[in-house]
N, C-alpha and C positions, 0 to 999 in steps of 0.2 A: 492223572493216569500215566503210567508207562509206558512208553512206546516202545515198538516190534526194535528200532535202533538203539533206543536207551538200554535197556534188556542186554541185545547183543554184545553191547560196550562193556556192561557190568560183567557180564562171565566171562569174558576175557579177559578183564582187569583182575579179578577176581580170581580164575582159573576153574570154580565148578559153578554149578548151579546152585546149590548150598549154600556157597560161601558170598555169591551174590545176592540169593534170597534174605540170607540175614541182613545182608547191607541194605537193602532196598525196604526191607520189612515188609514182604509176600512169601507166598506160596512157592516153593523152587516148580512146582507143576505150571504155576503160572508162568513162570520164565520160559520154559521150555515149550510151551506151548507155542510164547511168541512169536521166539527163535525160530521155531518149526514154522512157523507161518512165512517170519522173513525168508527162509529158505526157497519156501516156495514159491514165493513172489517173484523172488530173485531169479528161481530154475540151478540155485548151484549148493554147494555142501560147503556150512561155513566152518565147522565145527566137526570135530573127532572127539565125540564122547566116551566117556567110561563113566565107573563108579566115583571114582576118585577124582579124578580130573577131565575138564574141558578144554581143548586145545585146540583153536583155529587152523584151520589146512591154509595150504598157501593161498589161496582166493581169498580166505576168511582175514586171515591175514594183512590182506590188500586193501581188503574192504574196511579192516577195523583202522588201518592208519590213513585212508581217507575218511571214514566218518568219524575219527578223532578230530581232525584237523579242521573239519565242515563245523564240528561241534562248539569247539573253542571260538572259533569266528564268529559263530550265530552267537553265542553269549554274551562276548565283548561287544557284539556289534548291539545288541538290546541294551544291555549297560547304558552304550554311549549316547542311544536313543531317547532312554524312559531316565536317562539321569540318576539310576543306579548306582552310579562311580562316590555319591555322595554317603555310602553305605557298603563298604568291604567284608565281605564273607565267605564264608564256605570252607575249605579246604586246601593249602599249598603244598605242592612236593617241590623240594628243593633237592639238587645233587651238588654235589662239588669234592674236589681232594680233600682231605684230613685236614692239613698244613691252612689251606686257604680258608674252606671252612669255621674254623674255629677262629680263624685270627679275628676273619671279619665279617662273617654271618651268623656268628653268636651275636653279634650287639647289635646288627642289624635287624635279627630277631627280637630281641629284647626294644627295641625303637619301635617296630611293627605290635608289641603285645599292646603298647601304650596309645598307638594311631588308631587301630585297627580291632578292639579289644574281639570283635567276633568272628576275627579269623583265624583257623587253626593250620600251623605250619607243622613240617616236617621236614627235618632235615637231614637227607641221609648221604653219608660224607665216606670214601674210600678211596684206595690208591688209584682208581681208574672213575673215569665218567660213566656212566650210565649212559646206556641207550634211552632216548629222552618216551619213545612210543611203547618201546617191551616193558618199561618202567611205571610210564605213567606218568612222566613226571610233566611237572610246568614250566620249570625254567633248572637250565645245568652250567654251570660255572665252570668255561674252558681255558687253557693257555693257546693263543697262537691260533692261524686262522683257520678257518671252518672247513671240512673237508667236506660232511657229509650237504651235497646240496639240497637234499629236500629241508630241509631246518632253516632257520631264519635268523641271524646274532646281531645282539648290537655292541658294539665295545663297549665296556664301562669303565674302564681307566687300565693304567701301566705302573707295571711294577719295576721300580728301579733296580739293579742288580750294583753288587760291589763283590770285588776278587780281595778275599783277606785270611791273614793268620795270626799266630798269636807272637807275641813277642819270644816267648821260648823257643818258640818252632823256629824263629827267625834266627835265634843266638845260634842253636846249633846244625842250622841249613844256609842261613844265609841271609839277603834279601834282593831278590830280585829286581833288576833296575833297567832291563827293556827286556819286551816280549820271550826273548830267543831263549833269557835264563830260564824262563819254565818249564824248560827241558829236563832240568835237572832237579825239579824237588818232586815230592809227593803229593798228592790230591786229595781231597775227602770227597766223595761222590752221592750225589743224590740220586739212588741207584745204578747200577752199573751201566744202562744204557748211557747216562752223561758223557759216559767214556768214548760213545762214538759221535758224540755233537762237539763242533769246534766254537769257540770261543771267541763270540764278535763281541768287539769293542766299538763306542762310538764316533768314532774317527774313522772305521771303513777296515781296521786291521784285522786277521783275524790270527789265530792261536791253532793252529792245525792240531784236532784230538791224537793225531796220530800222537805227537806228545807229551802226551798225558798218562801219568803214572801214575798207579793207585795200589793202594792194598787194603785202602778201608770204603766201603759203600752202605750207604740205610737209605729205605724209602720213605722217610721219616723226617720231616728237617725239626726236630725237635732231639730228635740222635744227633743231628749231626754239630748242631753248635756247641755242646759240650764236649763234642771229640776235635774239633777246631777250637777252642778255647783251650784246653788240653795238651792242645801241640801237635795232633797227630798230622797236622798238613794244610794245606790250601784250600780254600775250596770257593765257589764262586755261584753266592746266593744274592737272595733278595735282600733288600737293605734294612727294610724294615727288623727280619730278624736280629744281624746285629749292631743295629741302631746303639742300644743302652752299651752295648761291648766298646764299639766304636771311641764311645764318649767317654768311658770309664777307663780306655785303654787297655782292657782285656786282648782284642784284636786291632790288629795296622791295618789299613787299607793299602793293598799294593798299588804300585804303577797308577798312582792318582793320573798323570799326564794323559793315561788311555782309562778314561772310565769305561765300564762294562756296558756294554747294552742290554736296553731292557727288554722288557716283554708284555705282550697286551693281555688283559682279562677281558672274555667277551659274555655273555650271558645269551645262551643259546635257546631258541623255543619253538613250538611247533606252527604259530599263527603268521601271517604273514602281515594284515592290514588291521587288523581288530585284535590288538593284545588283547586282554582281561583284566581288569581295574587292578586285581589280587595283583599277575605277575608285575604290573608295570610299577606298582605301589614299590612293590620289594626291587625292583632292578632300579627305579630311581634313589632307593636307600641307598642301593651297595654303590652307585655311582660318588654318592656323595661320603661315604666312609672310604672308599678311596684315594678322595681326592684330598685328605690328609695327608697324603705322601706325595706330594705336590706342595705342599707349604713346608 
């Protein structure tokens, strides 16, 4: 049976009563019914209805990202009770950037079809993260540490960075041989905000953005390595990207002496003591497909 809370969860997620009723396979009268009961339990208005859409008032709101987060815990905490975890199911939302996404949550998906055969993922990948509770989601793939406190992250590994260009670019700019020359060449930017982040190195140095020249940017690092392979300038990515360049000698790695610092990947989620068998399955993958770049 569905409870007055399960109900309110679904049209929320959901956004109508309809579109919840199909998912649950009832009556949209019966939803609404519940809801109307929750309300009244409650004594407050969770929900601004129309035809169209269901939309949580700010209480509803409140309430739905506490009884998401009561919800997940109860789950994993039953799992880890009734020994569940020997049996992964149901439903995954994944977030993450494009770039990162694909590199290394395609195969970790593909690892998960074969462990896991009756779990269904979803992976939905964009230039920005997702809000993990307006989304829905179970687990969000961030860079760098965690601002919002209510959410809970654990690292899962670091991405090595390298400052490089191509041998062309170099013939006819130069090559830089301490810090202070990167004043004088051009950039390629992973989007133009790059522009106003300074460039630490592992040694403690930094690169002040104020020197940083550019006239080419994409939010894209799949843009961008064939405009640095190219010639069109410097730029300063992850290493994995270009790894196969590196080795083929497409691109130089500058200023070997100051390697680039890197960056953490944390995997963000809403439970704090009772992950869910699902996310913990998939964040101990991506830890270990990461840790290929480490060896």
């Amino acid at each position: 049976m569905i409870t007055h809370e399960q109900a309110f969860l679904q049209v929320v997620e959901s956004g109508s009563f309809k579109k919840a009723a199909l998912h649950l396979d009832v009556e949209a009268s019966s939803l609404s019914r519940k809801v109307a009961a929750l309300e009244a339990r409650l004594q407050v208005k969770l929900l601004q209805r129309s035809t169209a859409r269901s939309l949580p008032t700010e209480l509803g709101q409140a309430y739905y990202k506490g009884l998401s987060k009561l919800t997940i815990e109860q789950s994993a905490l039953e799992e880890e009770i009734t020994g569940g975890s020997s049996s992964v199911r149901g439903r995954l939302r994944v977030s993450a950037t494009v770039d990162f996404g694909e590199r290394f949550l395609v195969p970790v998906i593909l690892q998960i079809q074969k462990q896991a055969p009756d779990l269904s993922v979803e992976l939905l990948l964009g230039s920005d993260v997702d809000n993990l509770l307006e989304k829905n989601l179970d687990v969000a793939f961030r860079f760098g540490p965690l601002a919002d406190s209510s959410l809970y992250a654990r690292q899962v590994g670091d991405i090595p960075r390298v400052l490089v260009a191509s041998p062309d670019y170099l013939a006819r700019m130069g090559t830089p041989k301490k810090l202070d020359d990167l004043k004088s060449h051009q950039f390629v930017l992973y989007s133009l905000s790059q522009a106003r982040v300074d460039i630490a190195f592992e040694d403690g140095n930094l690169f002040s953005h104020q020197g940083i020249h550019s006239n080419v940017a994409a939010n894209s690092l799949r843009s961008i390595r064939p405009l640095v392979v190219a010639g069109a300038g410097i730029h300063w990515g992850p290493r994995w990207l270009y790894q196969q360049d590196l080795d083929s000698g497409s691109v130089v790695e500058l200023l070997p002496q100051h390697p680039v610092k890197g960056f953490s990947i944390f995997a963000v989620y809403t439970a704090r003591d009772y992950l869910p068998q699902k996310t913990r399955l998939f964040i101990d993958c991506v830890v270990d497909q990461l840790a290929e770049l480490r060896d």
